[in-house]
C-alpha positions in Angstrom: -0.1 -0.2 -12.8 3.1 -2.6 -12.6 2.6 -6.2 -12.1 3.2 -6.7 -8.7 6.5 -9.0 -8.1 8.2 -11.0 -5.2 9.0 -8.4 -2.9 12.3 -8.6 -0.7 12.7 -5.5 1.5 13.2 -3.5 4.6 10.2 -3.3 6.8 9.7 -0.4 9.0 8.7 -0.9 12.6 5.4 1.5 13.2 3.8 0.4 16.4 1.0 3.4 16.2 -3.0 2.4 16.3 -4.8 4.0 14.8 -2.5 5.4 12.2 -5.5 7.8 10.1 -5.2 9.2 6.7 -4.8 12.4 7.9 -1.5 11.7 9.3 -0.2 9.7 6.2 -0.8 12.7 4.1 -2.5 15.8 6.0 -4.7 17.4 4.0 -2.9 20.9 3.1 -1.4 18.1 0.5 -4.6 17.1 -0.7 -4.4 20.3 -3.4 -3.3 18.4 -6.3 -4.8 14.7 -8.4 -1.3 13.8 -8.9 -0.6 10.4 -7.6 3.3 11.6 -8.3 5.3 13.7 -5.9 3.3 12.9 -2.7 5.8 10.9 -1.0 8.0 13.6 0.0 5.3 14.5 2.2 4.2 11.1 4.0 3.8 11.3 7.3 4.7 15.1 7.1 3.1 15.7 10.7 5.7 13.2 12.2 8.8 13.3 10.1 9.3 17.0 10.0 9.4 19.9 12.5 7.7 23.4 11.8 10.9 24.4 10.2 10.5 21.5 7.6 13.7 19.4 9.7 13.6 16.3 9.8 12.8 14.6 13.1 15.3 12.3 13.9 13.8 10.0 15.9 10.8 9.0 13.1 11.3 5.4 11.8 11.3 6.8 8.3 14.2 9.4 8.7 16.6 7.1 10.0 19.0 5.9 8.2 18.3 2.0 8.3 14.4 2.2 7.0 14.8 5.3 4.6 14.4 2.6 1.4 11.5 0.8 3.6 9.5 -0.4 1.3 7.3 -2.6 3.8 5.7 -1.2 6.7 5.2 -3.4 9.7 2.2 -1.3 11.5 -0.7 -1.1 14.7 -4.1 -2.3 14.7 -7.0 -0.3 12.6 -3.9 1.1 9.9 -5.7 3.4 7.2 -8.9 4.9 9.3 -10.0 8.1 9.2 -11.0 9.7 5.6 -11.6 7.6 2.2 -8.7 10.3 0.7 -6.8 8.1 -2.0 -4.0 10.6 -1.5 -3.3 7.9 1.6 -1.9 5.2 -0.6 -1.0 7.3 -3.6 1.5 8.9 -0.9 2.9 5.7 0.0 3.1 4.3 -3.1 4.9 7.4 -4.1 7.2 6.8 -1.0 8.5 3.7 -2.0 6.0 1.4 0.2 4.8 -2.3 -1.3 3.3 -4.0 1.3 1.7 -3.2 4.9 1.1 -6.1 7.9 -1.6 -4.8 10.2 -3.9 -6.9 12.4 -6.8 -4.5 10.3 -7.3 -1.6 7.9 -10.1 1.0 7.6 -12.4 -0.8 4.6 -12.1 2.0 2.1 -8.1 1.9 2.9 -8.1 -1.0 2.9 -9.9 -1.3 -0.7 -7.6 1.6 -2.3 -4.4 -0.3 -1.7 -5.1 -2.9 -4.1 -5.9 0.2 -6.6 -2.5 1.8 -6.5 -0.1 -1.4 -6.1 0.0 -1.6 -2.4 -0.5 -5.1 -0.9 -2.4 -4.7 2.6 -1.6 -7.8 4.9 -3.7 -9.0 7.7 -2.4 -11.3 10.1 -3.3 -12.3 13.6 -1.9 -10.4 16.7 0.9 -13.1 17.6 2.3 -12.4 14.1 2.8 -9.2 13.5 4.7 -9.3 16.5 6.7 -11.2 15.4 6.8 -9.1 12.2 7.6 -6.1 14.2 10.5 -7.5 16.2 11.6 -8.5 13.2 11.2 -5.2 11.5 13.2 -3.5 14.8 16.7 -5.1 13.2 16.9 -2.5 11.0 18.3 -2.7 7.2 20.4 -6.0 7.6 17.4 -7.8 8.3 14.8 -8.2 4.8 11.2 -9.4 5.1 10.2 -11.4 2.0 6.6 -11.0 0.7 5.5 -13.6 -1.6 1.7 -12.6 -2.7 1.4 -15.9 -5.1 1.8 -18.2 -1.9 0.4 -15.7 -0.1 3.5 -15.6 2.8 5.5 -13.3 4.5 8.8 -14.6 5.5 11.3 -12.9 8.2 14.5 -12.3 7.8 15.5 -16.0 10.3 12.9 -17.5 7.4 10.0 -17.6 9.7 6.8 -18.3 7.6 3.5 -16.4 7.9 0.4 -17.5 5.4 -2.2 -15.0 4.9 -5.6 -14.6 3.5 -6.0 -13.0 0.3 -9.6 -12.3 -1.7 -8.8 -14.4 -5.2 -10.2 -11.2 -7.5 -8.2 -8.8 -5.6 -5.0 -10.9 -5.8 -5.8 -11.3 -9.7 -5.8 -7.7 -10.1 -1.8 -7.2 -8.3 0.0 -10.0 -10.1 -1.6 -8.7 -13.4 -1.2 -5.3 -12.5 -4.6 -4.4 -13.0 -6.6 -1.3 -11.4 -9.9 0.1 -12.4 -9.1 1.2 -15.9 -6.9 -2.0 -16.3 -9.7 -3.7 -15.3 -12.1 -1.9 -18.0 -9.2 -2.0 -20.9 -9.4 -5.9 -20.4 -13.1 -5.8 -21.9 -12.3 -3.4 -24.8 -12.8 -5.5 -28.0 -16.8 -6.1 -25.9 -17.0 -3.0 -25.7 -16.1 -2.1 -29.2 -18.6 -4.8 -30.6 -21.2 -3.5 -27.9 -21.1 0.3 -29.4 -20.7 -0.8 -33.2 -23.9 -3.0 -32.8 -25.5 -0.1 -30.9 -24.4 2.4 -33.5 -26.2 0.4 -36.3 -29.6 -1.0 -34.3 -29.9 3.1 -33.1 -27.8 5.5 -35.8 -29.9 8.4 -34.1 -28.2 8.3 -30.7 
């Protein structure tokens, strides 16, 4: 997983609540353990018509938020299933960051897994956020996860909250195996110690 870096970008508008995993990547996607590929299918359900056309009208198909790579979203973004497929999808898409008022826990959790940086901020900012978001490509949101702000594109400054372990874990670019390959020369000296105290395991 890359370190995760100062982000400047478009922000997509997506008003939705209640935006579930099943309509970030519907399950008859859910074949494959790829993390690659899946973003040409995010938000199938809504940006394509039963004849696999686009849907002009979705946030994502038009032409000022198709290099979105923050999403600007409803209250209770993520619920549904745990499927990782969710933010393997928008990772895969392009996506970096996500401002909700609140994400499903296991969501939530998952982001920080695959790159994503999930922002919760009060009501009164994200719509702020989103009316920001609504000026389209000419107007680019700045992230900043080491101060922990979100900026708009006129410079107003949002601070958010941010567990210090999890926030470790982005700048360093560090998921679960990251996380294990950091303690390898323990574990090394763990099992060669273990080896010699019990050669019959």
């Amino acid at each position: 997983m890359d370190k995760y870096q100062k982000l400047s970008g478009i922000a997509a508008p997506m008003p939705l609540v209640n935006i579930d995993t099943d309509m970030i990547i519907p399950k008859i996607f859910l074949k494959t353990i790829k993390r690659s590929g899946l973003g040409a299918n995010l938000f199938d359900e809504m940006r394509f018509d039963r004849q696999g056309n686009e849907i002009e009208d979705f946030v994502l198909n038009q032409p000022a938020y198709r290099e979105a790579e923050i999403l600007v979203a409803g209250d209770n973004f993520g619920c549904g299933s745990s499927r990782e497929h969710a933010p393997w999808a928008l990772a895969d898409f392009g996506i970096k960051a996500i401002v909700s008022t609140s994400f499903a826990d296991i969501f939530y959790n998952n982001c920080f897994k695959n790159g994503i940086l999930p922002i919760v901020l009060p009501q009164e900012a994200v719509d702020v956020l989103m009316k920001d978001a609504e000026k389209g490509s000419n107007a680019r949101m700045d992230v900043d996860l080491e101060a922990q702000t979100v900026t708009t594109s006129d410079g107003e400054v949002f601070s958010f909250e941010l567990d210090s372990f999890k926030k470790h874990c982005l700048l360093e670019g560090l998921d679960d195996i990251g996380l294990t390959m950091e303690k390898a020369s323990a574990i090394d000296a763990f099992e060669s110690k273990a080896s010699t105290a019990r050669p019959w395991v």
